[in-house]
C-alpha positions in Angstrom: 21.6 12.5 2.2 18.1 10.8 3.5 18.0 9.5 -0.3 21.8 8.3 -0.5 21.2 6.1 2.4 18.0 4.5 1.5 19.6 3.4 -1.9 22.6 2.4 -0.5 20.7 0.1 1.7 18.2 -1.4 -0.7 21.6 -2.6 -3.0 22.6 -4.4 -0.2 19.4 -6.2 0.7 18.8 -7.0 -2.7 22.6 -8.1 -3.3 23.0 -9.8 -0.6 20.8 -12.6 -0.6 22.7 -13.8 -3.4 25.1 -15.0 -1.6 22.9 -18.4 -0.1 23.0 -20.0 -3.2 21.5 -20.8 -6.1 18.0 -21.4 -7.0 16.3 -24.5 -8.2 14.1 -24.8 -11.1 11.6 -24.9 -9.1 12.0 -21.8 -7.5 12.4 -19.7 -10.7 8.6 -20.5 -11.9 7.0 -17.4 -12.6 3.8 -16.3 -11.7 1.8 -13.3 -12.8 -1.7 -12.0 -11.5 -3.8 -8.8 -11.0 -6.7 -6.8 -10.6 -8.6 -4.5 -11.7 -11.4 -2.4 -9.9 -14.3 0.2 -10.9 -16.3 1.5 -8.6 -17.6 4.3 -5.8 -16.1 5.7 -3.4 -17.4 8.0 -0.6 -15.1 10.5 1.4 -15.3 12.1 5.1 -12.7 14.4 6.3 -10.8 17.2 4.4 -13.4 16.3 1.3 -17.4 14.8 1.9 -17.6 13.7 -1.7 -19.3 10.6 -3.6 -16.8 10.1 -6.4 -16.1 7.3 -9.3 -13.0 5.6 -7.6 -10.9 3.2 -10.0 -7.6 0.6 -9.7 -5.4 -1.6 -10.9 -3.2 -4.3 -9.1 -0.7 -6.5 -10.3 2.1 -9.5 -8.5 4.5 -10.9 -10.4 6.4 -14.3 -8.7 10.4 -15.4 -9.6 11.5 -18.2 -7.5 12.2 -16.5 -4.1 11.4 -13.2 -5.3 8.2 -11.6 -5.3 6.8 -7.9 -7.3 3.9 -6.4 -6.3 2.3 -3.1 -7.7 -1.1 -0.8 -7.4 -2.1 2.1 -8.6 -5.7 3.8 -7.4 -7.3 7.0 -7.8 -10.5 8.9 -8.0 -11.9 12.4 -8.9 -14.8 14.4 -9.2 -15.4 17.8 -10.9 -18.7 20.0 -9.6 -19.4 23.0 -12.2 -16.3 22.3 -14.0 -14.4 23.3 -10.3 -12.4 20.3 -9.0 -13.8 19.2 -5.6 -11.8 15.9 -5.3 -8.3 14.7 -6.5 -7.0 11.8 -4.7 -4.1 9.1 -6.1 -1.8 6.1 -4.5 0.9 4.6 -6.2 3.1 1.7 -4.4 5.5 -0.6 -5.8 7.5 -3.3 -3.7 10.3 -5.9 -3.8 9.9 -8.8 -1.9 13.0 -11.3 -1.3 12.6 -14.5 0.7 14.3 -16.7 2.8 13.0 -20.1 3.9 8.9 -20.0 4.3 8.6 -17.2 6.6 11.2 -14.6 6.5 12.0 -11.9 3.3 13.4 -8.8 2.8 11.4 -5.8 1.0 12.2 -2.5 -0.4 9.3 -0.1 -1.1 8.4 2.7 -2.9 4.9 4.6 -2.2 3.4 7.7 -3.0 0.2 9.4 -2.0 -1.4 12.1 -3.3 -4.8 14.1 -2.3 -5.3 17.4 -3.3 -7.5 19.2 -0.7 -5.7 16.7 2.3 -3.9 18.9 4.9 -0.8 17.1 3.7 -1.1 17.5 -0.2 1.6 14.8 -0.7 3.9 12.6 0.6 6.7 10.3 -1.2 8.1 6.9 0.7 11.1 4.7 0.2 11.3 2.0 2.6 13.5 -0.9 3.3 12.8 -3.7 5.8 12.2 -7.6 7.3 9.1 -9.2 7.2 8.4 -12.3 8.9 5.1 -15.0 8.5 3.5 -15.0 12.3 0.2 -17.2 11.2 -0.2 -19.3 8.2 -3.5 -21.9 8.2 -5.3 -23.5 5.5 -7.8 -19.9 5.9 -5.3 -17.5 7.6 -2.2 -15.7 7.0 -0.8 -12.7 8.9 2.9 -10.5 7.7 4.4 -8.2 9.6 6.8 -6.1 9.0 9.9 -3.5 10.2 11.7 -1.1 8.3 12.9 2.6 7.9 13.2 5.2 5.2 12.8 8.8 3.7 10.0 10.5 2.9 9.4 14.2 1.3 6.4 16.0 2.1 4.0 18.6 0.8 1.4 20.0 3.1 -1.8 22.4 2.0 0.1 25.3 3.2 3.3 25.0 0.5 5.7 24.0 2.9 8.1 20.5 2.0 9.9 18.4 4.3 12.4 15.9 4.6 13.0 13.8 7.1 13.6 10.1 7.9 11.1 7.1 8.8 10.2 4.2 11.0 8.0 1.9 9.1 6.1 -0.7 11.2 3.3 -2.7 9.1 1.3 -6.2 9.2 -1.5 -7.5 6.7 -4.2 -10.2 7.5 -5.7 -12.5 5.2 -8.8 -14.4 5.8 -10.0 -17.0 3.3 -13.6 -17.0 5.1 -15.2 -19.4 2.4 -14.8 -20.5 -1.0 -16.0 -17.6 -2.1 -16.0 -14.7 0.4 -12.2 -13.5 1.9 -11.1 -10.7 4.3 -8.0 -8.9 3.9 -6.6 -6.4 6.8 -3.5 -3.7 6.0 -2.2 -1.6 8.5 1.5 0.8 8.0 2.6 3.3 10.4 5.4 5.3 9.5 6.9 7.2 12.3 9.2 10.3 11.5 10.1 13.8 13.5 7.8 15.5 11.6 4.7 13.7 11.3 3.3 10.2 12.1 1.2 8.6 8.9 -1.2 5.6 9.7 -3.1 3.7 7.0 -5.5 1.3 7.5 -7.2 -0.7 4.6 -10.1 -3.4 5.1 -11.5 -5.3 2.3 -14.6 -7.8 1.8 -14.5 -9.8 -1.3 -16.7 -12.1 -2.5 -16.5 -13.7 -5.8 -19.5 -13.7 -8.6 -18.7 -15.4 -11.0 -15.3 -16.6 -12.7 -13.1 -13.8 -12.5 -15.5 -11.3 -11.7 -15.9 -10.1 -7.6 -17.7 -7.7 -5.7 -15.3 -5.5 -3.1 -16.2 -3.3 0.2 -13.1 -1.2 1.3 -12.8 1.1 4.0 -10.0 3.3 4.5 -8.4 5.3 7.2 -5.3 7.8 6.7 -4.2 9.7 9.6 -1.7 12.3 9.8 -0.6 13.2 13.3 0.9 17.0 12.0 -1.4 19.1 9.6 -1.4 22.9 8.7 -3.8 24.6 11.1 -7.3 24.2 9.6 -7.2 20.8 8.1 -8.5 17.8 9.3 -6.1 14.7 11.3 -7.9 11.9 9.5 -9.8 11.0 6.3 -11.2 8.2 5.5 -12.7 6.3 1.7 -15.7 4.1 1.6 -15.2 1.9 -2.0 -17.9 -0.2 -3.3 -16.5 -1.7 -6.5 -15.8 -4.2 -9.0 -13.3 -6.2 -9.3 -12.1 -8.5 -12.6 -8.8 -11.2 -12.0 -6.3 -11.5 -14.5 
């Protein structure tokens, strides 16, 4: 039911728009970018763990429309005896209206083996709207709902629906050094997720950067023995595409 809904609702946001007309040839420029990032990553929480952490990013632009993708993970193996297993996935549709308002639809999945809640499986639609946009800053925020199915360290799945609430800050500190802020709540009966990503970049040379990340996850419900919050430390990287 949870799933019927969600795809009957991202049709309509992505059908919709249609609707306003049609697009100049301006507007149907494409643009494709990426990333991707080596590096290390140390873990507090359900796992204390210095690990090889990789990733790969990727936005693709069509006129109003806008594709963004990442995929991350990292791993680490003591005496042959996995001791860390972590993965994110996360796809989204933008579509905009004028300069500051778009729709989205979103797809994210999170995986970490020895987390009190093993997985966990989003899709989200919403409205985003532009607050702050300067010649150094930018700042998104966003409202949605969705599903989600669940897996906790205990075997036991859930399904339930969500209230997304989300932003992201961009700060263009230099010419060469930028600060990036993400923060996504999603709210359901079950359990309350929070993320929070902060990254430090600062350009080398051509395409090539240096990146410090630091990242919170927070799950307000966990099996009796786990631990609330865990949180990734990433030095890495980072070559532009």
């Amino acid at each position: 039911m949870y799933r019927l809904v969600f795809w009957t609702l991202l049709a309509a946001a992505i059908l919709a728009p249609r609707v306003y007309g049609q697009e100049t040839e301006a507007e149907t420029e494409k643009n494709f970018s990426g990333e991707v990032r080596l590096g290390f990553e140390s873990t507090t929480g359900n796992t204390d763990t210095q690990s090889l952490a990789g990733g790969v990013s990727a936005k693709y632009l069509h006129g109003r429309w806008e594709y963004a993708g990442r995929i991350s993970g990292s791993g680490r193996q003591d005496n042959g005896i996995n001791a860390e297993e972590q993965y994110h996935a996360e796809l989204k549709a933008k579509r905009h209206f004028g300069e500051k308002n778009y729709l989205y639809g979103q797809i994210l999945y999170d995986r970490d083996r020895f987390a009190g809640v093993v997985r966990q499986l989003y899709e989200t639609i919403g409205f985003g709207r532009q607050v702050l946009k300067t010649q150094k800053q930018e700042l998104n925020l966003e409202l949605g709902a969705g599903v989600r199915q669940t897996r906790s360290q205990d075997n036991t799945e859930a399904n339930d629906g969500v209230f997304q609430l989300g932003g992201d800050y961009h700060w263009q500190i230099n010419d060469h050094v930028s600060f990036n802020q993400e923060l996504t709540v999603n709210y359901g009966s079950d359990n309350t997720y929070t993320m929070s990503l902060s990254t430090l970049k600062s350009q080398l040379a051509g395409s090539l950067s240096m990146l410090l990340s630091y990242r919170i996850d927070n799950n307000s419900d966990v099996p009796v023995g786990s631990k609330n919050t865990d949180t990734k430390t990433i030095l890495a990287l980072g070559y532009e595409f």
